[in-house]
C-alpha positions as CSV (number, residue, x, y, z in Angstrom):
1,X,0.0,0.0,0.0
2,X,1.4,3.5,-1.2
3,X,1.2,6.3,0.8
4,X,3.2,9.0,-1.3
5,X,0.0,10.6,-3.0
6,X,-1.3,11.5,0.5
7,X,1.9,13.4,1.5
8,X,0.9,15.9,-1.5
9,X,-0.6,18.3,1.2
10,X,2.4,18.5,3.4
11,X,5.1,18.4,1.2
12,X,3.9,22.0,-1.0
13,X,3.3,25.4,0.9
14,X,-0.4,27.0,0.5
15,X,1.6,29.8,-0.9
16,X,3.4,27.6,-3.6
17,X,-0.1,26.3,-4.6
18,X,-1.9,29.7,-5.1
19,X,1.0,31.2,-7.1
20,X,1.3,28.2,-9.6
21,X,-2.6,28.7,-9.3
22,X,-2.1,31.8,-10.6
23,X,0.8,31.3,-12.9
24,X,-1.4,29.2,-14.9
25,X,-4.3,31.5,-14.7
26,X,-2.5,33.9,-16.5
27,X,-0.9,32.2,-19.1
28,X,-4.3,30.6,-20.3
29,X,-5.4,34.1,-20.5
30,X,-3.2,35.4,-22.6
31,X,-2.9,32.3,-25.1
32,X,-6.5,32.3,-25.1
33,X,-5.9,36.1,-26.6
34,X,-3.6,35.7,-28.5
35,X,-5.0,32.6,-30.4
36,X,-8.2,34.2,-30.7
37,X,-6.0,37.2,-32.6
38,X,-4.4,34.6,-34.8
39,X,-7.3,32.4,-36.0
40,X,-9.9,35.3,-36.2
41,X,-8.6,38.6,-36.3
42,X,-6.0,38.0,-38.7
43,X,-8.3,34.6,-40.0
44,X,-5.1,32.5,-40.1
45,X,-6.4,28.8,-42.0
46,X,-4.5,26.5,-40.0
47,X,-5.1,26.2,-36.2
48,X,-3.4,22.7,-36.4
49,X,-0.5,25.0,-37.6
50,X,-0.2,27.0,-34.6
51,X,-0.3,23.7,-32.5
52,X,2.8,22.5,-34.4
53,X,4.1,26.1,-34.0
54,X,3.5,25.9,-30.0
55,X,5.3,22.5,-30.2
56,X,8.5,23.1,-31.9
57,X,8.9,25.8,-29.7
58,X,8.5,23.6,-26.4
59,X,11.2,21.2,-28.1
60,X,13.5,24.0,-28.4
61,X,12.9,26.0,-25.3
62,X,13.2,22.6,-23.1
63,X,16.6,21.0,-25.6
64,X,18.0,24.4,-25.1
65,X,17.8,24.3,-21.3
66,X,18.7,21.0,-20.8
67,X,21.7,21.2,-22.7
68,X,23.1,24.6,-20.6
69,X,21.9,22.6,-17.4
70,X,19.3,25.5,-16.2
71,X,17.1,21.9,-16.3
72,X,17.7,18.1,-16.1
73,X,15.3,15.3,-17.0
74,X,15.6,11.9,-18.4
75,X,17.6,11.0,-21.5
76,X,15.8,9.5,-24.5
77,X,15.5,5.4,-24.3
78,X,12.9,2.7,-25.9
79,X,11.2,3.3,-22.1
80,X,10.5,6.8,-22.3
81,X,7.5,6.0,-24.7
82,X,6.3,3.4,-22.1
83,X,6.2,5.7,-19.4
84,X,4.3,8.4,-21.2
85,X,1.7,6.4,-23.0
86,X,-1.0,7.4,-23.7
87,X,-0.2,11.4,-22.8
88,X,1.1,12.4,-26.0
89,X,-1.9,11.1,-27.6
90,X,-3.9,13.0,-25.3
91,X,-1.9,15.9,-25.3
92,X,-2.7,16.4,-29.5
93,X,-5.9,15.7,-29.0
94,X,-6.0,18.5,-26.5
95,X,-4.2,21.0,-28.9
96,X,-6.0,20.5,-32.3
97,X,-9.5,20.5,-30.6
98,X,-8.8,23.2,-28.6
99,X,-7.6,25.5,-30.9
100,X,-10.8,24.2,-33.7
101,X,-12.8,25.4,-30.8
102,X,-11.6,28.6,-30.4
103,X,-11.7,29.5,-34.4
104,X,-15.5,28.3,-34.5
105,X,-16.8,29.7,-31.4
106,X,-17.1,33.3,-29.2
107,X,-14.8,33.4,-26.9
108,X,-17.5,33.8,-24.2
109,X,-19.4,30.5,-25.6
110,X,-16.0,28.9,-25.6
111,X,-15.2,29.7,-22.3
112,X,-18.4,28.5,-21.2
113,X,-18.5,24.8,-22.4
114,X,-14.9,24.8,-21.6
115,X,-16.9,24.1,-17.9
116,X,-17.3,20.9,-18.6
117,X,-14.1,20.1,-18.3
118,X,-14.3,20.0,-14.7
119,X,-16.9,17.1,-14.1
120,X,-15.3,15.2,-16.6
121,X,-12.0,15.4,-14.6
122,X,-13.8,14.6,-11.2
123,X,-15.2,11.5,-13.0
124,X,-11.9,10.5,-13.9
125,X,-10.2,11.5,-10.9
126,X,-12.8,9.1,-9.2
127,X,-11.9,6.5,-11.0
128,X,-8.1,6.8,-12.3
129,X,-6.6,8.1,-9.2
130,X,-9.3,6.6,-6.8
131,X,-10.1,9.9,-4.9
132,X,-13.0,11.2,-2.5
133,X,-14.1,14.5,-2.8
134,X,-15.8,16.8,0.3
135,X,-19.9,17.2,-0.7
136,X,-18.7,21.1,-0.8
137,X,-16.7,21.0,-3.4
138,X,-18.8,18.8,-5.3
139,X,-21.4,21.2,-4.9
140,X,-19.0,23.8,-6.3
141,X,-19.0,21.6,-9.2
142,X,-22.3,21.1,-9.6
143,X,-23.1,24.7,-9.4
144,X,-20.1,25.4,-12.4
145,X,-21.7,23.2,-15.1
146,X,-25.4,23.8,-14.0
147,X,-24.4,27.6,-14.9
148,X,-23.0,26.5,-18.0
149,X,-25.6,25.0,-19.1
150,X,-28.3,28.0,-18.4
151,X,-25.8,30.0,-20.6
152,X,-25.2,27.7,-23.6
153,X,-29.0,27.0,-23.8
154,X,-29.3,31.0,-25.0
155,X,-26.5,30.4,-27.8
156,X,-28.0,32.6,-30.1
157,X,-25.0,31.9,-32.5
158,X,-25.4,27.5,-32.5
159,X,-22.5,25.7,-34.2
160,X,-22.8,22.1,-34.0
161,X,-19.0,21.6,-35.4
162,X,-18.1,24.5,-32.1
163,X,-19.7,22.4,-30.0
164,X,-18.2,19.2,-31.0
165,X,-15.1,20.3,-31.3
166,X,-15.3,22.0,-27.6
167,X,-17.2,19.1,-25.9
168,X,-13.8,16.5,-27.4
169,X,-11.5,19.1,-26.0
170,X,-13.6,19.2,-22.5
171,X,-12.5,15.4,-22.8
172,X,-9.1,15.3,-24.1
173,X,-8.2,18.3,-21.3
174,X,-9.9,16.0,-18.3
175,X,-7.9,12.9,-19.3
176,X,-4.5,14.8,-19.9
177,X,-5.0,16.3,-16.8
178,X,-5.5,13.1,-14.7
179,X,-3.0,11.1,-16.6
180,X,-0.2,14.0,-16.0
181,X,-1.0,14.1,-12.0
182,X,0.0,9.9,-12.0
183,X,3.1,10.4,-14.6
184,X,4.5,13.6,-12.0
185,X,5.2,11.1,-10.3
186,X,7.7,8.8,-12.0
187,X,11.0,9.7,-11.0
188,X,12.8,9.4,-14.5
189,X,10.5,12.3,-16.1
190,X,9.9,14.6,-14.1
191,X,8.2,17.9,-14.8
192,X,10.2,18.8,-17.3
193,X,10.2,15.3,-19.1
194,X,7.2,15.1,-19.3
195,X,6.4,18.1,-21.5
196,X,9.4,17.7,-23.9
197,X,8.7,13.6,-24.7
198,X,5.1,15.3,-25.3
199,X,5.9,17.5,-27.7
200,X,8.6,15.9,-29.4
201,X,7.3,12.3,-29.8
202,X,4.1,13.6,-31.5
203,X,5.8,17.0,-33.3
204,X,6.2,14.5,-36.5
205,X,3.3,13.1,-36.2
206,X,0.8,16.4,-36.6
207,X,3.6,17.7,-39.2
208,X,2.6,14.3,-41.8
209,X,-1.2,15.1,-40.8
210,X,-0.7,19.1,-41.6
211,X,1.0,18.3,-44.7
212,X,-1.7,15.2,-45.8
213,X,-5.0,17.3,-45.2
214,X,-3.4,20.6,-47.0
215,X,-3.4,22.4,-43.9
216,X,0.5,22.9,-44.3
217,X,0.0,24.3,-47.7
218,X,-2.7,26.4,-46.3
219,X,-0.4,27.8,-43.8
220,X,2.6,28.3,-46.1
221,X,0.9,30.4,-48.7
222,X,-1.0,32.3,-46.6
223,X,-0.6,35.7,-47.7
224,X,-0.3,37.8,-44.0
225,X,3.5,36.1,-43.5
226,X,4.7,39.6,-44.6
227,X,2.9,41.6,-41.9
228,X,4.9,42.0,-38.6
229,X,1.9,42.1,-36.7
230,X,0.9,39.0,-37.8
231,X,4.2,37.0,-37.4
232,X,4.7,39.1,-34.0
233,X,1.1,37.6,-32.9
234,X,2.2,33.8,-34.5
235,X,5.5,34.1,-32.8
236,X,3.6,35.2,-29.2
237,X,1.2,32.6,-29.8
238,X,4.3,29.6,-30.3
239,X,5.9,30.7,-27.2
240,X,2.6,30.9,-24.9
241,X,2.2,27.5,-26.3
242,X,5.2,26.8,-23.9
243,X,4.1,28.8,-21.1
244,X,0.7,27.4,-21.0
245,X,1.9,23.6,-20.8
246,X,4.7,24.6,-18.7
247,X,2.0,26.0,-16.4
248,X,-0.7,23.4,-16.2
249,X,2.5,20.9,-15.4
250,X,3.4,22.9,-12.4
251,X,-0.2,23.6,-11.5
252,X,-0.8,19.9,-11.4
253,X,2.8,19.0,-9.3
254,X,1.7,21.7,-6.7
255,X,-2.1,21.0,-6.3
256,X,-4.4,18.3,-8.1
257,X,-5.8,18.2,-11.7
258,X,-9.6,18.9,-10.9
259,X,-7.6,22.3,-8.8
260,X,-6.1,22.6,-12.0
261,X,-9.0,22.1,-14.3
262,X,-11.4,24.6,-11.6
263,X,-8.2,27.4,-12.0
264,X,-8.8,27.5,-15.5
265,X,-12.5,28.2,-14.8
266,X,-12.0,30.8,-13.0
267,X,-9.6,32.6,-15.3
268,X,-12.3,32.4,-17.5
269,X,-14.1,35.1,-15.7
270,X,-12.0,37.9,-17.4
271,X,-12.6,36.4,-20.6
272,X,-16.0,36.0,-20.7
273,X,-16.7,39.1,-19.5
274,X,-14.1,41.0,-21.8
275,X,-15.4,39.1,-24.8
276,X,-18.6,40.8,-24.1
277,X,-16.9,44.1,-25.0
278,X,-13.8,42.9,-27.4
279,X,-13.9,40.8,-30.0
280,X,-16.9,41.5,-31.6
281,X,-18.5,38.0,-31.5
282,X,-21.1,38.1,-28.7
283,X,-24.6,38.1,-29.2
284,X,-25.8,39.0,-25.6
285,X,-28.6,37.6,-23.2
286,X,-29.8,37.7,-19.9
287,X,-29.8,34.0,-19.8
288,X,-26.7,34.0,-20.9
289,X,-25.3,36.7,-18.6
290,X,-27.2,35.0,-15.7
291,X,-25.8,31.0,-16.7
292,X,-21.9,32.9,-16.8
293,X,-22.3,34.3,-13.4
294,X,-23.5,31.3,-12.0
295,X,-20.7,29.1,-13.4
296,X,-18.3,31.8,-11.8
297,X,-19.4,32.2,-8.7
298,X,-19.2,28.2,-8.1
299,X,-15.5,28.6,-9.3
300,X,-14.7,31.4,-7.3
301,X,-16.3,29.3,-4.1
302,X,-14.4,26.5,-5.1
303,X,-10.9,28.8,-5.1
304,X,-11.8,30.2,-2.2
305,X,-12.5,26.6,-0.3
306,X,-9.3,24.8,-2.2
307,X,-7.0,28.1,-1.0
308,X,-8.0,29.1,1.8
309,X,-8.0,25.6,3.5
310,X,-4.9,25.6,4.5
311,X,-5.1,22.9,7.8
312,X,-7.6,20.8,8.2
313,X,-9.1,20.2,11.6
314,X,-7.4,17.0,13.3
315,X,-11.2,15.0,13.0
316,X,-12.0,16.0,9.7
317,X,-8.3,15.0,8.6
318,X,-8.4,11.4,10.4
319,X,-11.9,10.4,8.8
320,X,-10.3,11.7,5.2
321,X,-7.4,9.2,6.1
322,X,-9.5,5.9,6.8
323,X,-11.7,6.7,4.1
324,X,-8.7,6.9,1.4
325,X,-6.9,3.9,3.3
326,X,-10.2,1.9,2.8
327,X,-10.9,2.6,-0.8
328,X,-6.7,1.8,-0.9
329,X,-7.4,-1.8,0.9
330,X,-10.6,-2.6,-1.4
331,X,-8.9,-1.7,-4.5
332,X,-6.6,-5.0,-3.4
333,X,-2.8,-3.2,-3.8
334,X,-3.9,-2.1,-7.7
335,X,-4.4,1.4,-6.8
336,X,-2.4,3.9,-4.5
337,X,-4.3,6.0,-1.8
338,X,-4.8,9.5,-3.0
């Protein structure tokens, strides 16, 4: 029976946690800006592209810094693809959808079924990591997506390929999320190994698939390469690629991935209520207004439970321990407690 998921509270400071919180926050922001500037603004005809763009750049950043020793991680071996099955596969997924989603839809409606997310990675964190949540957070939870779905049902601007293309992204982010948390903790990776092997193993990959479906072409001969605000804004995009996964991978080593997924949901607050004013793309509604302020208010109450809890009374603590040490002794040594 493991123990080493449990020590998760003691071993990172409630400070550490809120500022990788934060950290992460921020950087969704801004890529979710600055993507929105690429695929709409300057209409830009490959989104899978700017994933390949955002990947290179990971590659080089991380090669770069492993080679000056600023970072260390794991050399490159036949294991290496062992340990971070399926995440790659996950991780693409992630990236193409994601940025589909973001071309198709307002950033408002994208920001709201990016909600989701969150219930799909308490599902999975249920039954992946084998973890208990208290009813208040799950009411949190409850309260996010039940506001989402009062403001997607006043979509005045319905695009079934949006949707889908959001609603597989809900599901690719949930899964990459969970599966990260349990590869944090193999030794040989790391934080940092993790995200390069990521990149690099599927880089290839998503090139052959750009250059198969014409979307390389697309990109090459699009006619905008010759405006600097255009490559500065493709550029800006490729390194917040970096950031962003950089961010969600300390965000997840400092706190768990439903924390993770819930941080992202409340960043959204500032975009959702910017894209009301910028952008252009937002067909207001009260019902819509009212579903985004209920979705907001159970992220904020999550934060503010998830933060500001920073020790546990001793009774509340002890029945959270035999409750995880039971679920560990049922599971019959094939899970570790959480």
């Amino acid at each position: 029976m493991s123990l080493e998921p449990c020590e998760e509270t003691v071993e990172h400071s409630a400070l550490l946690k809120l500022l990788s919180a934060l950290f992460y926050a921020g950087s969704s922001f801004l890529i979710t800006v600055v993507n929105k500037t690429v695929l709409t603004t300057f209409r830009f005809p490959s989104y899978l592209c700017l994933g390949i763009g955002q990947m290179i750049t990971t590659v080089i950043v991380l090669y770069a810094a492993k080679k000056s020793k600023t970072v260390q991680f794991q050399d490159f071996d036949k294991n290496v693809l062992l340990k971070i099955f399926p995440l790659p596969l996950l991780y693409v997924g992630n990236h193409v959808t994601g940025l589909a989603s973001t071309k198709k839809l307002s950033l408002p409606m994208f920001t709201v079924l990016r909600k989701f997310t969150i219930l799909m990675t308490m599902i999975l964190e249920a039954y992946i990591l084998r973890k208990t949540f208290p009813k208040h957070l799950v009411y949190s939870v409850v309260t996010i997506v039940f506001g989402a779905m009062i403001a997607a049902s006043s979509d005045l601007a319905f695009d079934l390929e949006g949707y889908t293309f959001i609603l597989l992204n809900d599901a690719f982010t949930a899964a990459s999320g969970v599966y990260t948390k349990k590869k944090l903790g193999d030794k040989g990776l790391g934080k940092y190994g993790v995200l390069f092997y990521n990149a690099l193993i599927i880089v290839i990959p998503t090139v052959l698939a750009s250059a198969f479906t014409g979307d390389l072409n697309k990109a090459v001969t699009f006619e905008d390469w010759v405006k600097a605000t255009f490559v500065f804004c493709f550029l800006m995009s490729c390194l917040m690629g970096f950031v962003l996964m950089y961010s969600i991978i300390l965000c997840s080593h400092y706190n768990s991935a439903l924390t993770t997924t819930v941080v992202g949901a409340v960043k959204n607050v500032a975009v959702a209520y910017i894209g009301m004013f910028v952008g252009g793309d937002y067909l207001f509604s009260w019902t819509n207004f009212l579903g985004l302020s209920i979705c907001m208010s159970g992220g904020l109450m999550y934060s503010y439970m998830t933060f500001n809890n920073k020790k546990p009374s001793g009774s509340n603590t002890e029945g959270a321990q035999k409750l995880k040490l039971q679920i560990s002794e049922e599971s019959a040594g094939k899970y570790s407690v959480i």
